[in-house]
C-alpha positions as CSV (number, residue, x, y, z in Angstrom):
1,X,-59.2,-9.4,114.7
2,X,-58.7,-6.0,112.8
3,X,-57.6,-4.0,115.8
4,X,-54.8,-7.1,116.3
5,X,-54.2,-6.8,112.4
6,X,-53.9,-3.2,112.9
7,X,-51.6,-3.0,115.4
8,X,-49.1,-5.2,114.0
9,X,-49.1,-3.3,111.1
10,X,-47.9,-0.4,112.8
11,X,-45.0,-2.4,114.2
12,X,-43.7,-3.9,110.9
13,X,-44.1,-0.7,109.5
14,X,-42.1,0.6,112.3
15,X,-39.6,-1.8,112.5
16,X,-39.3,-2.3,108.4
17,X,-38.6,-1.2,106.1
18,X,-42.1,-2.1,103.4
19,X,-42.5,-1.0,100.1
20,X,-45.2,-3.1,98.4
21,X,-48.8,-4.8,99.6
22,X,-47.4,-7.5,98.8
23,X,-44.4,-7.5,101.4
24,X,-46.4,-6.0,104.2
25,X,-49.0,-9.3,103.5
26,X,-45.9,-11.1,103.5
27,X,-45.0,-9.5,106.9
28,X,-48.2,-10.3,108.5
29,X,-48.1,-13.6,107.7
30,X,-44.7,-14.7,109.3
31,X,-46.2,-12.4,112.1
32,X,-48.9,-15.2,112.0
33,X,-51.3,-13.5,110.6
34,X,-53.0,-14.8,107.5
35,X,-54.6,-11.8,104.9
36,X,-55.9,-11.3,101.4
37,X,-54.4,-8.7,99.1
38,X,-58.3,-7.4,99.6
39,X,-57.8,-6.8,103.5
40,X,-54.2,-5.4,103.3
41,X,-55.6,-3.2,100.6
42,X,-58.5,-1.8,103.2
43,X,-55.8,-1.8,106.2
44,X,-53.5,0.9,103.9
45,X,-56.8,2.6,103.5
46,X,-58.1,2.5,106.8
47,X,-54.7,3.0,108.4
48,X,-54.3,6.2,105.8
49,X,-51.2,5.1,105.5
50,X,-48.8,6.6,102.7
51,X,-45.5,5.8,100.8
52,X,-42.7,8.5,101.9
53,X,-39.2,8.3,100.4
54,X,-36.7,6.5,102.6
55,X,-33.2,7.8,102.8
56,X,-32.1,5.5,100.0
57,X,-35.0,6.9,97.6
58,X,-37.0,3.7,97.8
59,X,-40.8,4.6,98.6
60,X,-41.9,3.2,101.6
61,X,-45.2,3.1,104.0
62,X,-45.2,5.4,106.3
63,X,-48.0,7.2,108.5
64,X,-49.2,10.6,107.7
65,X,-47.8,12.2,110.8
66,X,-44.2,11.3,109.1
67,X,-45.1,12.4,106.2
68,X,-43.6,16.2,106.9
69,X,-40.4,14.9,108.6
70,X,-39.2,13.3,105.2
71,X,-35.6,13.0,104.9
72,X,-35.0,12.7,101.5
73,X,-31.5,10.8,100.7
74,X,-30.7,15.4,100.2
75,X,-32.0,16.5,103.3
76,X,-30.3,13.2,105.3
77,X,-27.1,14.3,103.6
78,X,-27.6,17.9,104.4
79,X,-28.1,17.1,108.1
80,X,-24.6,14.9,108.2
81,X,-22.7,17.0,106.4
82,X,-23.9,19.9,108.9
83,X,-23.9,18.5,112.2
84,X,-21.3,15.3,112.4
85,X,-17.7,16.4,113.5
86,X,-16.5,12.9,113.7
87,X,-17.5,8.9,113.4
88,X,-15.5,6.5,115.6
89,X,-15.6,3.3,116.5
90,X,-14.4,0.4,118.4
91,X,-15.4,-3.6,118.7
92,X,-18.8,-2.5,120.3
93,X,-20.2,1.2,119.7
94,X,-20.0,3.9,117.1
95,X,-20.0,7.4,118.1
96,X,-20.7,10.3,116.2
97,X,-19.4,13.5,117.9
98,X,-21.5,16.3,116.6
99,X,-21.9,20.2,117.1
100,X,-23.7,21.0,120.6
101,X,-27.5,20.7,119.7
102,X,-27.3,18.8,116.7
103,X,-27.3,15.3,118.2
104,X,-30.9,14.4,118.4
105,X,-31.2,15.3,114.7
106,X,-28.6,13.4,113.5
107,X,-29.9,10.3,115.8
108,X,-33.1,11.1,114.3
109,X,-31.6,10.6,110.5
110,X,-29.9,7.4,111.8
111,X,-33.3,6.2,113.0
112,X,-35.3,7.0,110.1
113,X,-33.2,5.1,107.8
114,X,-33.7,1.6,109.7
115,X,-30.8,0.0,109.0
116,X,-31.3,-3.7,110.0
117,X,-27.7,-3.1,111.5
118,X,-28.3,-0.6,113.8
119,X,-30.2,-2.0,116.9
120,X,-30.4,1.6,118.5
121,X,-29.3,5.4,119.1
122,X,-28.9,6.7,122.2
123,X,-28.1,11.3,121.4
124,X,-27.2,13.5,124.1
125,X,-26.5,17.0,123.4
126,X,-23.6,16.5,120.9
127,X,-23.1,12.4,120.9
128,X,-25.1,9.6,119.5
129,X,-23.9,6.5,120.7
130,X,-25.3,4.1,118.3
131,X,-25.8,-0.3,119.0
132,X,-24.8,-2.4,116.1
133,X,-25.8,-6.0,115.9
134,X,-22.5,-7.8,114.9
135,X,-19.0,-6.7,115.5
136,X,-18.6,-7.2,111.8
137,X,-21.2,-4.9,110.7
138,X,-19.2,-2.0,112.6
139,X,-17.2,-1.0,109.5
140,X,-19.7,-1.4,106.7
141,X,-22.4,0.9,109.0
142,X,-19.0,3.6,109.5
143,X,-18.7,3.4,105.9
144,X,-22.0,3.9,104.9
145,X,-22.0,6.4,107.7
146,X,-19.2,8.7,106.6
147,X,-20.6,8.5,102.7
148,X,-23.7,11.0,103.3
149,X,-20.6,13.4,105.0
């Protein structure tokens, strides 16, 4: 049962965004998984799991191996303003152009922040084609985008 409890853990806190025991018990239990504070407490410990700033400055769990590739809402601005040439967009895709080289960074950033929007990045060298869930979430993610350039 703990190894199960475990690994779900690591997938809500890959997949979300958790700032509190109480929301990652809350997570497990629509996951079906029924816990105590107690036991959540233990997992945190166990897992050695830590909080890390996400890019909007709100602490959330992370693992330990993330914890030096923290992109504080400075650095993630940083990393836009350096690399991104240009955002565009149609009824499907957004596409950041970027210098040569930069792309998997700036895919990275997009990544890290877990926007519920954003289903996906795909970078190449100097592209990062980027999966949005609902046609109408395309210009609130390009504006939100552009305003860390």
């Amino acid at each position: 049962m703990k190894s199960t409890r475990h690994t779900k853990i690591k997938e809500i806190i890959d997949k979300q965004k958790i700032e509190t025991q109480e929301d990652l018990a809350a997570a497990l239990r629509k996951s079906g998984i029924d816990v105590t504070q107690a036991t959540v407490s233990r997992d945190i410990k166990e897992l050695m799991l830590v909080k890390v700033p996400d890019a909007d400055g709100r602490y959330v769990y992370a693992y330990p191996k993330e914890h030096s590739m923290i992109l504080t809402p400075n650095r993630l601005t940083r990393t836009f303003q350096e690399s991104i040439l240009e955002i565009r967009h149609n009824d499907a895709l957004i596409i950041i152009r970027a210098l040569p080289g930069t792309a998997q960074s700036v895919a990275f950033a997009v990544d890290y922040m877990k926007w519920p929007e954003i289903l996906g990045t795909i970078a190449g060298d100097d592209t990062v084609f980027l999966a949005i869930d609902k046609k109408e979430n395309i210009a609130p993610v390009v504006s939100r985008l552009n305003s860390y350039k």
